[in-house]
N, C-alpha and C positions, 0 to 999 in steps of 0.2 A: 407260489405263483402270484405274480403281481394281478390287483384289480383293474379295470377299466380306470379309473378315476388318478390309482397310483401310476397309470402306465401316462396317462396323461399329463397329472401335474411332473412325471420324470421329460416327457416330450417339450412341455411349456420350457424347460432350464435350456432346451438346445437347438427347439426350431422354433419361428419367428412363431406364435400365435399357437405352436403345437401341431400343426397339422403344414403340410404342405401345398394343401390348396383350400382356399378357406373356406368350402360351403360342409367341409369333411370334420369342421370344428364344432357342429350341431347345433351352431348358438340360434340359427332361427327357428329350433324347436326348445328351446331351453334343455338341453336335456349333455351329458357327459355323452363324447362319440366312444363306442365299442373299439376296439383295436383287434384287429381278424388278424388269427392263426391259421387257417385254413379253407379251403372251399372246394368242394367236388358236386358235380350236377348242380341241382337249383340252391345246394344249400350252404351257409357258411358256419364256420363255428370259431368265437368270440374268445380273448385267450383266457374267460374266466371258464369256459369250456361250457358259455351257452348258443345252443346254435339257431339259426334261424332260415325260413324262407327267404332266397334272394328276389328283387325286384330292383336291385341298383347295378348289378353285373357287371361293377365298374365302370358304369355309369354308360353301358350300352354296348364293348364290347363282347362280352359273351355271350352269343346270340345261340351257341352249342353247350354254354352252360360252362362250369367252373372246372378245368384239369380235362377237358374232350382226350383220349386218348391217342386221335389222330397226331393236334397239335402238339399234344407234350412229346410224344416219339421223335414230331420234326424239330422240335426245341432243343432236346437230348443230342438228336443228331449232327446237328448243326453246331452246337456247342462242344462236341465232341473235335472239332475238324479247326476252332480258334472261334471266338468272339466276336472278333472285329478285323477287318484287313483293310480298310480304306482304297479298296479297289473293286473293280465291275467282280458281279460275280453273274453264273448263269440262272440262280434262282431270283436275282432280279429282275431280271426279262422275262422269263415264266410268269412273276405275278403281274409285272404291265401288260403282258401279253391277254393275261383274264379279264383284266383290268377293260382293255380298251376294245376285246370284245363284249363287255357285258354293258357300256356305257357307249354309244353309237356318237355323242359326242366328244367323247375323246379318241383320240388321234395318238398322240402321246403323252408321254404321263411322266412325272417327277416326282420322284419321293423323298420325304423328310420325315423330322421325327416326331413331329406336332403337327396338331389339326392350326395352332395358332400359328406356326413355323410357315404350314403349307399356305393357311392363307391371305399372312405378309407375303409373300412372294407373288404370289396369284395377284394381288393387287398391284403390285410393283410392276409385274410384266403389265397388266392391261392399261398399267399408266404409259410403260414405256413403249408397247403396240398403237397407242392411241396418240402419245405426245401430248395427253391431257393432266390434270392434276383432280379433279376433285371426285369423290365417291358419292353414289347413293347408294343409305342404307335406312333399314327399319327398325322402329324402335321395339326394342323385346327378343330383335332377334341374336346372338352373340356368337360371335366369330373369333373369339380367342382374345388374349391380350394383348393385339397390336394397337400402338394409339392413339393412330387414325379409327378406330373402330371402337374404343373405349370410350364411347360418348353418348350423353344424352341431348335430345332432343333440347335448341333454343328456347326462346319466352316467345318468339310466334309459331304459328303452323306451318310454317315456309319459312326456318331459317336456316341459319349453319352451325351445329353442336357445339356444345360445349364439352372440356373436359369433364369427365364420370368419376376422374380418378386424380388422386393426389401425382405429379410427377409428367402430368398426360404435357404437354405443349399444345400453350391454347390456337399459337398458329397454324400445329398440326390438326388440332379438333376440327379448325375453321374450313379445313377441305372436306369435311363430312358433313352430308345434307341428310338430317332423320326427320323420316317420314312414317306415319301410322303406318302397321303393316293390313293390308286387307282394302288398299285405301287407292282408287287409281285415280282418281281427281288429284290429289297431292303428288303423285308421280309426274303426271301432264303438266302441271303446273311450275314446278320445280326443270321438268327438262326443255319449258319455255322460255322460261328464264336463263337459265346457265346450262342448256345444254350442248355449247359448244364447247366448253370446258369443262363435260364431266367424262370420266376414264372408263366407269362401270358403277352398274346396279349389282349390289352384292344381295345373295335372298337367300333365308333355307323356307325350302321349296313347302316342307312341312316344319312350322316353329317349336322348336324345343323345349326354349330356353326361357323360356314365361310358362310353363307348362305347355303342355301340346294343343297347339293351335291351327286346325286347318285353313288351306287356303280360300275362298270364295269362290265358286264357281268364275271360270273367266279372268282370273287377277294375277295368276300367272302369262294367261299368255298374252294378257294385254301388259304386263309391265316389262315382258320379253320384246314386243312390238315398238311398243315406246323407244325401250333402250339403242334399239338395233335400227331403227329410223334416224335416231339421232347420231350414229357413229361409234356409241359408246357399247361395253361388252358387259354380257350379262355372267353374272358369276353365279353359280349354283351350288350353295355351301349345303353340303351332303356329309358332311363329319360324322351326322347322328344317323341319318335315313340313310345313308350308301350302305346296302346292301345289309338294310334292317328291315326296313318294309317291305321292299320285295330286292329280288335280283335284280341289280341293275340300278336299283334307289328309287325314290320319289320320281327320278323323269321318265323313269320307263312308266311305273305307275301311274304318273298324271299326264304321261305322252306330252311334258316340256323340256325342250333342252335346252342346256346354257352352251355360252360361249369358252366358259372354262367352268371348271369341276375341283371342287375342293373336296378329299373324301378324309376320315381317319378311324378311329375304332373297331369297327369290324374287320375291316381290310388287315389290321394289325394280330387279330387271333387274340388281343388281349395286353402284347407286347407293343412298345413304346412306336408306333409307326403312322403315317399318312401319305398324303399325295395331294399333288393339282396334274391337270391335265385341262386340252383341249385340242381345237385343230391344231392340224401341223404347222399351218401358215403362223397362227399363234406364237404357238409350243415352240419354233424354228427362230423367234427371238430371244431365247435362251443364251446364253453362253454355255458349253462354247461354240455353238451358232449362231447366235446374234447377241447385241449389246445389250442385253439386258441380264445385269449378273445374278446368280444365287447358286449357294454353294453347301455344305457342309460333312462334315467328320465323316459323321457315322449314319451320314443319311443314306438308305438300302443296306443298314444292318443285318449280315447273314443272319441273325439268329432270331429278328424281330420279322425280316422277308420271310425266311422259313415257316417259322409260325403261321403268318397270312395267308402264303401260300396253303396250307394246307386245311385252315377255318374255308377259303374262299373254295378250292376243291370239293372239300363236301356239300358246302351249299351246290353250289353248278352242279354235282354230280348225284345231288337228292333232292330234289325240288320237291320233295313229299313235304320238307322241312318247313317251306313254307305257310304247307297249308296246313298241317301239324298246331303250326305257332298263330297263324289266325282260326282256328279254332280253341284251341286255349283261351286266346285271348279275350275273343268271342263270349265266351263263357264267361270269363273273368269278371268283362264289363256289365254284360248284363244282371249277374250273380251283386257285383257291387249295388249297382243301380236299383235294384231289386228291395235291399236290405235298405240303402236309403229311403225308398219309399215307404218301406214296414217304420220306419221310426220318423215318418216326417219331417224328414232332415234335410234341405234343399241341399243339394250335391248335384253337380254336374260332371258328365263325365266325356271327357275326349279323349279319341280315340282314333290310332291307323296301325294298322298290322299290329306289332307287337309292343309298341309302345301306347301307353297313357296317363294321361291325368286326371286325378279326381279334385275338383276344384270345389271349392264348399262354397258355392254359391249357387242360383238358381241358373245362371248362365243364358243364352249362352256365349262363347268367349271366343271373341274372332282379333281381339287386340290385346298392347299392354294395358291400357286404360282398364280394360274388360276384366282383365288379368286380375287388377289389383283390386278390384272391388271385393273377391273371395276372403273368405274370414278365414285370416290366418293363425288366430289364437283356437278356433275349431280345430285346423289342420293340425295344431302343435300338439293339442290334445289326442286327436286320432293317433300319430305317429307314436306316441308313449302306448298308449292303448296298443298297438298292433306291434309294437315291439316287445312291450310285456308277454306277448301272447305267442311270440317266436318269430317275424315278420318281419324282415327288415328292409326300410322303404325307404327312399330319397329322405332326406331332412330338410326339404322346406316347399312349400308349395307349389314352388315354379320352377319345378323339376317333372322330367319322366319317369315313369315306371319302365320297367325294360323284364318282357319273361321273354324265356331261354326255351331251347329246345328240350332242353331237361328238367323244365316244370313238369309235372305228371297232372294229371286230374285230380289224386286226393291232394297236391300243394294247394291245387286251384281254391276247390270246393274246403278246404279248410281254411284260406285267405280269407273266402266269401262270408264263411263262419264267424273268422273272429272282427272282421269289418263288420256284419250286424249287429255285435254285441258291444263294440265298438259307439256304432250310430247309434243304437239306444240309448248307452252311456250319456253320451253327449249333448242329443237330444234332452233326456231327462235333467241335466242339470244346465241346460239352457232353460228349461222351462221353469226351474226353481227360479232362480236367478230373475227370470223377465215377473 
């Protein structure tokens, strides 16, 4: 049986960089990524046949944990009956149908096969509802690879991004205005200026993608206010939080609703799937109801619909699950928290339902600026540490933790364990070192 190390330098001969999306190539922890054979419940097992705690669940779909019995019978079943048929099927409208009852803002719903897929599109209609061109977004927060979206913030506090990425078009960047997230002075000011030519505010409602960042008391629904005074449509990028943190997502949670709704992960069961949605009046400039086109293959995949359908089933039909998973969680964070303060180790930790981050800093972290200040050479350290120990955790700091329904309390309380042996560690050779 091939090593981690040999499985990889065999990957490096045939896929670009070895890995197919690159935070999966571990280089921001220095360390060789594992190459997984298997996963059941909370745990996975590596093809040198060592296993570990999950906390990456694929990075948020498996919120019922790794092979749930429901979904694999619906995956079987589905698969049993053909793969693909490029035509309406009835367990697509079952899952819009949950879909747009658990989301009071959606009206209707589309699905694709990416959260990135869904929310090029999503932006495409609210340019072509609006007959505007330019976006506001925040910096930290990441909506896939479209890009218009793959940009960083200018050289002033009010400008218009620049490409992030090799390939981006910088007259595309130039329609994106980034803005601190948490920040409604910059919002006001920016939809003073050009807010007759913007389309929509794109936002995840709870930030991910810098590590988990909540929102400000008030900063939702004043940038919802903002947007919607001026014409333009708010976008509620739910990829991560729809139907993570509770039913329903972040807007049933923080009682905000967008204008359109980007969801993916959860909704999927695991398998390749997403959506956007909104109102009808919206949603009804689609083709083929109105001009605005978006199309594809194998978007409402019977066998990836299947799947969702029946992850999203269980949640609606056990809401025990929920509170299951914020009590784990619960536990988790303060169990961390805890151990950090036994080794005087400044860690900060955020936190919403079932996801979190532990940020090695004193915090706290309400922005990317915030973000960045966290010691990441700490991090890189913990990560080694806590995978040595069987625990396998996002590889890089500005990521989520994601537990499952099928964490149990000894996964919890032994995370908890080898995180303070962990913080000692590190602690202790911080203090040689200084």
């Amino acid at each position: 049986m091939a090593s981690n190390r040999e499985a990889f330098d065999e990957a490096r001969r045939f896929i670009s960089g070895g890995v197919n999306s690159p935070v999966r190539a571990f280089k921001a922890v220095g360390e060789t990524p594992p190459f997984i054979a298997s996963g059941y419940g909370s745990k996975i097992t590596d093809i040198e046949g060592k296993e570990y705690v999950d906390y990456v669940g694929s990075w948020g779909p498996h919120i019922l944990g790794h092979a749930p019995e429901p979904v694999i019978t619906a995956i079987t079943r589905a698969a049993k009956s053909s793969t693909s048929f490029g035509a309406p099927t009835v367990t697509e409208t079952a899952l819009a149908r949950i879909i747009c009852e658990a989301l009071p803002d959606c009206e209707r719903v589309r699905l694709t096969n990416s959260g990135t897929e869904a929310t090029m599109s999503a932006l495409r209609l609210a340019r072509g509802a609006t007959g505007r061109s330019k976006i506001v977004k925040f910096a930290g927060c990441y909506h896939g690879h479209v890009d218009s979206l793959l940009v960083s913030a200018g050289s002033g506090a009010l400008t218009f991004g620049s490409p992030d990425s090799a390939g981006v078009n910088a007259n595309v960047a130039a329609d994106t205005i980034v803005l601190p997230f948490n920040d409604v002075d910059h919002v006001e000011r920016a939809y003073a200026e050009f807010g007759h030519e913007i389309a929509a505010t794109i936002v995840e409602p709870i930030a991910g993608n810098m590590g988990v960042v909540m929102p400000v008391r008030g900063y939702l629904e004043s940038i919802a206010a903002i947007t919607r005074e001026s014409g333009a449509l708010l976008i509620m990028d739910e990829v991560m939080t729809g139907f993570r943190v509770a039913w329903g997502g972040a807007q049933r949670l923080l009682n905000v609703q967008g204008d359109l709704t980007v969801l993916g992960k959860v909704i999927g069961g695991g398998m390749p799937l997403a959506a956007f949605g909104g109102r009808r009046e919206i949603m009804e400039q689609l083709a083929p109801e109105g001009p605005v086109y978006q199309a594809g293959t194998l978007s409402g995949n019977p066998v990836a619909v299947a799947a969702g359908l029946a992850a999203l089933t269980q949640l609606r039909n056990n809401p025990e699950i929920y509170r299951r998973l914020e009590v784990l969680s619960a536990r988790l964070e303060f169990g961390l928290r805890t151990a950090a303060e036994r080794a005087s180790l400044p860690v900060y930790i955020a936190r919403c339902g079932s996801i979190l981050t532990v940020f090695f800093q004193k915090g706290p972290v309400q922005d990317l600026e915030g973000a960045r200040r966290s010691n990441t050479g700490q991090f890189a350290r913990f990560h080694a540490l806590m995978r040595d120990q069987g625990h396998y955790l996002p590889p890089s700091q500005f990521e989520a933790w994601f537990v499952s329904n099928a964490h149990t309390f000894r996964d919890i309380d032994s995370t908890i364990a080898a995180a303070e042996r962990a913080f000692a560690e590190i602690a202790e050779s911080s203090t040689i070192v200084a």
